[in-house]
N, C-alpha and C positions, 0 to 999 in steps of 0.2 A: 742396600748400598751398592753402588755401580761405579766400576774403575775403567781407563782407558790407558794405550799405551801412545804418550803424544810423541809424535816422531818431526821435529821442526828441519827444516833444511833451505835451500837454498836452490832458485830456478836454473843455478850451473853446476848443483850437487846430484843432479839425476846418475851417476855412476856409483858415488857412497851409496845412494838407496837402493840403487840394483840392489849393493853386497849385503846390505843392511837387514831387505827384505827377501834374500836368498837364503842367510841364515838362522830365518823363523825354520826353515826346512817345512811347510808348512799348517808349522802349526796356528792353532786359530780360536784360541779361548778366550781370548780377548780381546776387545775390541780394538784396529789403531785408526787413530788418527793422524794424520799426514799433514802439518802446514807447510806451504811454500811462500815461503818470502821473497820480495822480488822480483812476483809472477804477472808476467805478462801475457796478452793473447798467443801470441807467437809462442809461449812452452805447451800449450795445451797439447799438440801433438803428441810431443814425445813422452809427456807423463804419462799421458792417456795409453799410450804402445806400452809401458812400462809397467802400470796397474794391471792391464790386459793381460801380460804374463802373468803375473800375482795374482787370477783373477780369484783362486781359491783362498786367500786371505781376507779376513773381513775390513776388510780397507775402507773408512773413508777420507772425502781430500775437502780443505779451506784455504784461502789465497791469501796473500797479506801485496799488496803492491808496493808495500815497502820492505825492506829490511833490516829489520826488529831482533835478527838474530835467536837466539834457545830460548829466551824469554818470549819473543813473541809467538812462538806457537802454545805457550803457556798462557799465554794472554787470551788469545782466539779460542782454547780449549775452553776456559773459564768461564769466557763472555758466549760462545755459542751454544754452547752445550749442555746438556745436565748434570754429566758425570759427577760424581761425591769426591773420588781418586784419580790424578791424572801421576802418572810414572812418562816424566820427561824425560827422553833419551834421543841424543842428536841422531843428525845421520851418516855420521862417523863411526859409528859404532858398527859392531857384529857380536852376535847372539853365539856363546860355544855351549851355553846350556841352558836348556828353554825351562827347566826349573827354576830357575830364576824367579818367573811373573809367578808361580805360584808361592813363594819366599814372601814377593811383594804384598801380593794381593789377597791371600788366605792366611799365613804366617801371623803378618803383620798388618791385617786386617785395622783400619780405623787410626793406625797410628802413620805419624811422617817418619819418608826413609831416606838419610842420607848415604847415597856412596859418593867417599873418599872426603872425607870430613879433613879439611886444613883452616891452616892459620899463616896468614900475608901478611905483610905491615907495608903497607900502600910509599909514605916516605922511602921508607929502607930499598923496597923491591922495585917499585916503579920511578919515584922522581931520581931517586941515584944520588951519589955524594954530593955534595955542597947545593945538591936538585939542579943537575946540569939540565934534567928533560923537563923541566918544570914548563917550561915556555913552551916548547913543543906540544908539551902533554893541554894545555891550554887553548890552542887552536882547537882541541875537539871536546874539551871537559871543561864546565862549566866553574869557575872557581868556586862556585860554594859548596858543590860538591868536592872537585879537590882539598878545601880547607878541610869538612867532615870529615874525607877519609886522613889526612894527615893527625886530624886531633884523634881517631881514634885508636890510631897504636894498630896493634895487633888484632886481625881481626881474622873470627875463625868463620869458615864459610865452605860453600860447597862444590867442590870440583867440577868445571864444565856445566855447572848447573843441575846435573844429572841426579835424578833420585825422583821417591814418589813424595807430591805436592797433595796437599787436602783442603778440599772447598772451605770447611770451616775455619779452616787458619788463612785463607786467601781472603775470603769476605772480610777479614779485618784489618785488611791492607790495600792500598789501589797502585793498582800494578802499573798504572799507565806512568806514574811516579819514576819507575826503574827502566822504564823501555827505552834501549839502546840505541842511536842514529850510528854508528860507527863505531870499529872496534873499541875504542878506548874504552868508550860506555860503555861496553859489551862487558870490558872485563873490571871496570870499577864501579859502575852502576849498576849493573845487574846481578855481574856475578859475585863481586863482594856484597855492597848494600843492601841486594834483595834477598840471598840466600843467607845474611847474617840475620837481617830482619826477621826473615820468614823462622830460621832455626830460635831466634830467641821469645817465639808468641808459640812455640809447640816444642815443652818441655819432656814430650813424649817420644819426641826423635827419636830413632834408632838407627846407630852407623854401621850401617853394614857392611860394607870393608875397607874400616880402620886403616888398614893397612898398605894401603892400592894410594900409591904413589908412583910421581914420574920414573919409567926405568931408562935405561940406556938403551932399547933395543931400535935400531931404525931399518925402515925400510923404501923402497922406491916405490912408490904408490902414487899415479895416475901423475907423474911428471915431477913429484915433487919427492923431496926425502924427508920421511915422516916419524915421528916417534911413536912405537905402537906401545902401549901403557894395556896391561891384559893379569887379569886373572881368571879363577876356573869359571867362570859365568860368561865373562863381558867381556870384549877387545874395544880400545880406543885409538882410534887414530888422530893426532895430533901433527898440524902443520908449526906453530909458534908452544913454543914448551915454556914460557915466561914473558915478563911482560916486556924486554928487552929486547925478547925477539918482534914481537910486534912492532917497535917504537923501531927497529932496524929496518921493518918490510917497510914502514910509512916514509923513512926518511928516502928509502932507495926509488921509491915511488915518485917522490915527488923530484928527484933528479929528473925524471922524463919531461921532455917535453910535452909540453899541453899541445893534445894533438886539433887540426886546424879550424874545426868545428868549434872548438873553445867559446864561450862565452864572453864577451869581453865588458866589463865593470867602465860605466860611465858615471861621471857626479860633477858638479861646475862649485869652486868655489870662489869668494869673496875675502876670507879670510885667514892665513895659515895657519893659525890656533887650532881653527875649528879641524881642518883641515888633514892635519898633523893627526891629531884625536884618531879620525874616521882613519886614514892611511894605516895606522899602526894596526888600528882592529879587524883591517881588511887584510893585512900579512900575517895576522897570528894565525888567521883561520880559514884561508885561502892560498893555494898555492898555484903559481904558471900564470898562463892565460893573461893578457891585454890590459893593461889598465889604462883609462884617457879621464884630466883633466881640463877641464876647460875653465882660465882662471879669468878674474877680472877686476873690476875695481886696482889695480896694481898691483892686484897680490903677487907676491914672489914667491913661488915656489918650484923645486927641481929634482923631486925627488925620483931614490935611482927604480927603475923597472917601471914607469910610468912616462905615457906619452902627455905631454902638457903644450894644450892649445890657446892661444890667447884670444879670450874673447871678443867680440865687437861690442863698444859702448855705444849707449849705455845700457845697462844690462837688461836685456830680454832674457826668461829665462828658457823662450822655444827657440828661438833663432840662436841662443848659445848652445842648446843640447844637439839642435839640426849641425852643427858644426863638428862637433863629436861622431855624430849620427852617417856624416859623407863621406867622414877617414876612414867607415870602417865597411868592410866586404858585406853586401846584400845580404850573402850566405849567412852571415854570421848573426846570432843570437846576440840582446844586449839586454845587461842589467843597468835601469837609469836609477841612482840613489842619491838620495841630497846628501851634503856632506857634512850635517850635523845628526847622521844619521853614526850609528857604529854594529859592527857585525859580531854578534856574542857566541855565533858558531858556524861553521860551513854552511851555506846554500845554496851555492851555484849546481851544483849535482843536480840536488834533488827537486829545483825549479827547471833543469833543463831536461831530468830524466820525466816530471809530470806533462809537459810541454811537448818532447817526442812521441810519447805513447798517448795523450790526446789533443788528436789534432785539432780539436775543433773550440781551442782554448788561442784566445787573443792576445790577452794580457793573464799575467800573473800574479798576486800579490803574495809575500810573505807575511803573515801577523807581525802588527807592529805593535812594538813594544812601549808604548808612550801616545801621545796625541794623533787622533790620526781622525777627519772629519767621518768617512764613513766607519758605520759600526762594525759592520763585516768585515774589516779588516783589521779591529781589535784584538789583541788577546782574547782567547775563547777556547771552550775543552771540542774536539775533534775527535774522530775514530776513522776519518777517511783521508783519502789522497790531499783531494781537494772540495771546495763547493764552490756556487755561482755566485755571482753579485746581482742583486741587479740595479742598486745604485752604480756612480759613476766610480772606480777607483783614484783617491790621491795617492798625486806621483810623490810618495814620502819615497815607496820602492817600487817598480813596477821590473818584469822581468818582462820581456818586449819578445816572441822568438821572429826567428827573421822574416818567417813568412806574413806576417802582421806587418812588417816593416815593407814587402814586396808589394802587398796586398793594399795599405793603408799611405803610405807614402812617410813625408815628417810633419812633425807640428806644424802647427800653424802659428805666424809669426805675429799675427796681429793683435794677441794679447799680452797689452806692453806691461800691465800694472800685477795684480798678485792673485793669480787664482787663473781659471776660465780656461786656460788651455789643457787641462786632464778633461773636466768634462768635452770637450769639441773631440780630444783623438778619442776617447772612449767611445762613444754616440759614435764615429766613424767606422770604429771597430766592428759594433754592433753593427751596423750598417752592410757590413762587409761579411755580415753570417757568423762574427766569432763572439766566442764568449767571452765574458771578464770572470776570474776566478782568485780567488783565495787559498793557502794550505797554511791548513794549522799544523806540519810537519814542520814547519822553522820559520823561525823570526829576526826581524832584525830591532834593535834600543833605536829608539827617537827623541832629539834633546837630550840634553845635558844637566845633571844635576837635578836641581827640582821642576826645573821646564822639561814636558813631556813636547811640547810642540818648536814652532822651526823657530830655534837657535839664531840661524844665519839673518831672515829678516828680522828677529826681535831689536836687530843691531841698527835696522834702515829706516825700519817702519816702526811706529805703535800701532798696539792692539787697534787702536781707535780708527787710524791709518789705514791698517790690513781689511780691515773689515769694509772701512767705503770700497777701497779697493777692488777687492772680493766681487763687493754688489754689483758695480760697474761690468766688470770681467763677464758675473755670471750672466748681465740682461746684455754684454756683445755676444755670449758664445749662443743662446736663445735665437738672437736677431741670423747670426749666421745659417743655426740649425733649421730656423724660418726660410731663408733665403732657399737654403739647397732642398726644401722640399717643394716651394714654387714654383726653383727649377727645373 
C-alpha cells in the first residue's frame, strides 16, 4: 500500500507553497504531489524556479486548467495516479511537526483520517434568517443542490477538506459529482457533500483533532488579514472563516466595475415572456458587463441595465444580430444566445478565460442543456478544457471572441428563413484557420418546459415549416460555399 501527500493550490498561491514546502524542513518520506489549478503556460516559470529550490523534496507537479479548488487535486490524484492513500492538505497550511505523515500513514495505516471533524447546517449558516442570501447563493449553486443541503439539517463534515482520503472509499463515489466551479461549490458541494459522503461509506474514520477549531488568532499575511487556526502538528491559514464571509467578498466584488474587456451578452427577442424568463437567469448568475437586446415583432420591452435595439423587419435573424454586433467595440468579445435559452450558472469567465489562453479557438460553445442539432454540443461527461467540433456549431449559444469578429467580419444577411446562417459563419471561421470548439465546464438550459428546442420559433413556425425552412437555408448556404470556392 502506497500513500502520497496531495498539496492542491492555485497558479496565484505560489507564495503559501513557498511556506508550505519550507516547512517540510526537508523532509522527504513521502511522496507529494503538487496540483495547480488554474495553470497556465505563462506560470510554468515560476513554479518551475520554485520546485528548483525544493529540488531535494520528492516533488511531483499536475495542472488542472481549471479551478476545482482542494477537491480538484483530490480528483487528479485519484484519476492519475496509483497511490492506495492520498492525505490532502491545501497550500495554506504549514508543517510544525513532520510526525504528523507518520501518525497518518504508519499509525493509521488503511484507515480514513479526518482532521477537524464539524458539523454545519447549511439553512442556519449560509442562506441566513428568513434566507436573505438565498438568491444570491443561487447565481453560483445549483438549486437542487441547495434544496439537499437545506433538507439535510445538520450536517457533519470535514474542515477545509483536509485529512487522509482512501482509494477504496473513492471508487465508490465519482468525484466529478462534487467538483467545484466557484467558491460557493467549494464550500457546499465539496466541502460539505463530499466530505459527508465520503465520512459516511468509511465507518473506520478516525478524527484526529477533534478539537482543532476556528480561533481568534489573525495575522497579516501576504496583503490580507488572516485567521491562523494551529495546533502541535499543522498551521492553517484562512482568508474567509465562514460562509458569510465569503458571500461579503462576492457581493463587494461585484460592486466593481466590469472592467472594459468585459464580454458583452447578445440575444434578439420576439417575445417578452420568453424574454423576461431568460433576463432574470442571466442577473442571478452574471454580474456587470453589457447586455443588448435587439427586439422585434413589437415587442416591448425596457429593462434596467440592458441596452435595447429595435430591430428591422421583418425579422432576419443575421441582420438583427449584425445590429447588436456594430454597437459594440471590435475589441470586445461577445456571447450571441437565443432568448429562450436560460443560464443555470455563470459562464462568461470561464468561456472568455478558455478563449484567451487558446487562441487558435473561433467560436466557442457551452453544452447545451436541451435540443441542440449538433451532438457535440450535447450534454456529455468531460475531463478537459474544451474539444473541437467538427460539425458546424448551432447558434443556440456561441461565445464569438473578438478576434473571430476582426477576422470573420458579421453574418451574412441572406438567409432570411430558419437555419443556414450558423453553418456559412462557421465554414468562414474555419476558413480563417480557427477552430470551433465545445467545453463541458458549463452549460446553458434550452427551451422551456418539456420543449428542449427553440421555444421562440415554435410560436411562428411548425415543426413542418422549420424544417422546409431549414432545407432551403441549408442548399443557399452550399450554393454560397460553392461560389466562394470558384472564386
Amino acid at each position: 500500500m502506497t500513500g502520497a501527500i496531495v498539496i492542491p493550490t492555485h497558479r496565484t498561491g505560489i507564495r503559501f507553497l513557498e511556506n508550505l514546502l519550507a516547512s517540510f524542513n526537508g523532509y522527504d518520506k513521502y511522496p507529494l504531489l503538487i496540483v495547480i489549478n488554474d495553470y497556465t503556460e505563462n506560470d510554468c516559470q515560476g513554479f518551475t524556479s520554485l520546485f528548483e529550490r525544493f529540488g531535494k523534496l520528492p516533488i511531483s507537479l499536475k495542472t488542472l486548467k481549471t479551478n476545482s479548488f482542494e477537491l480538484g487535486g483530490l480528483y487528479v490524484a485519484y484519476q492519475e495516479t496509483a497511490y492506495d492513500e492520498f492525505l490532502l492538505l491545501p497550500h495554506s497550511c504549514e508543517i510544525v511537526n513532520v510526525s504528523l505523515f507518520d501518525i497518518v500513514f504508519e499509525k493509521y495505516r488503511g484507515r480514513s483520517v479526518a482532521f477537524g471533524l464539524q458539523t454545519g447546517n447549511w439553512k442556519k449558516h449560509a442562506l441566513g434568517r428568513k434566507r436573505e442570501n438565498e438568491k444570491l447563493i443561487l447565481r453560483y449553486l445549483d438549486a437542487d443542490t441547495n434544496r439537499e443541503l437545506v433538507r439535510r439539517g445538520d450536517v457533519q463534515f470535514w474542515q477545509g477538506h483536509i485529512g487522509k482520503y482512501r482509494r477504496a472509499v473513492l471508487d465508490k463515489m465519482d468525484l466529478k459529482d462534487y467538483l467545484a466551479r466557484n467558491m460557493i461549490e467549494a464550500i457546499s458541494k465539496s466541502e460539505l457533500l463530499f466530505t459527508n459522503a465520503y465520512h459516511a461509506l468509511d465507518s473506520t474514520t478516525v478524527a484526529l483533532f477533534p478539537n482543532w477549531v476556528d480561533g481568534v488568532e489573525t495575522e497579516e499575511k501576504f496583503g490580507k488579514r488572516r485567521l491562523r487556526v494551529a495546533n502541535e502538528f499543522l498551521i492553517k491559514w484562512k482568508t474567509h472563516w465562514n460562509v458569510g464571509m465569503v458571500l461579503e467578498d462576492i457581493k463587494a466584488n461585484e460592486g466593481v466595475a466590469p472592467s472594459p474587456d468585459a464580454p458583452c451578452i447578445v440575444t434578439l427577442t420576439r417575445f417578452p415572456d420568453i424574454f423576461t424568463r431568460f433576463r432574470k437567469s442571466v442577473e442571478y448568475h452574471e454580474c456587470g458587463g453589457e447586455k443588448i437586446v435587439v427586439t422585434s415583432g413589437g415587442a416591448q420591452v425596457n429593462p434596467a441595465g440592458w441596452h435595447v435595439i429595435e430591430g428591422v423587419e421583418p425579422f432576419i435573424f443575421s441582420r438583427n444580430a449584425n445590429l447588436a454586433f456594430r454597437a459594440i467595440r471590435p475589441e470586445r468579445d461577445v456571447l450571441l444566445i437565443n432568448d429562450d435559452c436560460e443560464f443555470t450558472m455563470p459562464v462568461l469567465k470561464t468561456l472568455q478565460r478558455i478563449c484567451r489562453d487558446v487562441p487558435t479557438i473561433g467560436l466557442l460553445s457551452p453544452q447545451i442543456d436541451g435540443g441542440v442539432a449538433n451532438p457535440a454540443q450535447r450534454i456529455q461527461a468531460g475531463q478537459c478544457d474544451f474539444y473541437t467540433s467538427d460539425e458546424r456549431l448551432a447558434f443556440v449559444c456561441v461565445y464569438i471572441p473578438a478576434r473571430t469578429r476582426q477576422l470573420v467580419g458579421e453574418m451574412n444577411e441572406s438567409f432570411t428563413g430558419y437555419g443556414g446562417d450558423d453553418d456559412d459563419f462557421c465554414r468562414r471561421v474555419r476558413e480563417a484557420g480557427l477552430q470551433l470548439a465545445v467545453t463541458p465546464l458549463v452549460s446553458v438550459k434550452h427551451g422551456f418546459g418539456r420543449r428542449g428546442w427553440s421555444t421562440s420559433f415554435s410560436r411562428v413556425m411548425t415543426a413542418k415549416q422549420q424544417a422546409k425552412s431549414m432545407a432551403e437555408m441549408l442548399r443557399l448556404a452550399e450554393r454560397i460555399a460553392g461560389d466562394g470556392k470558384r472564386g
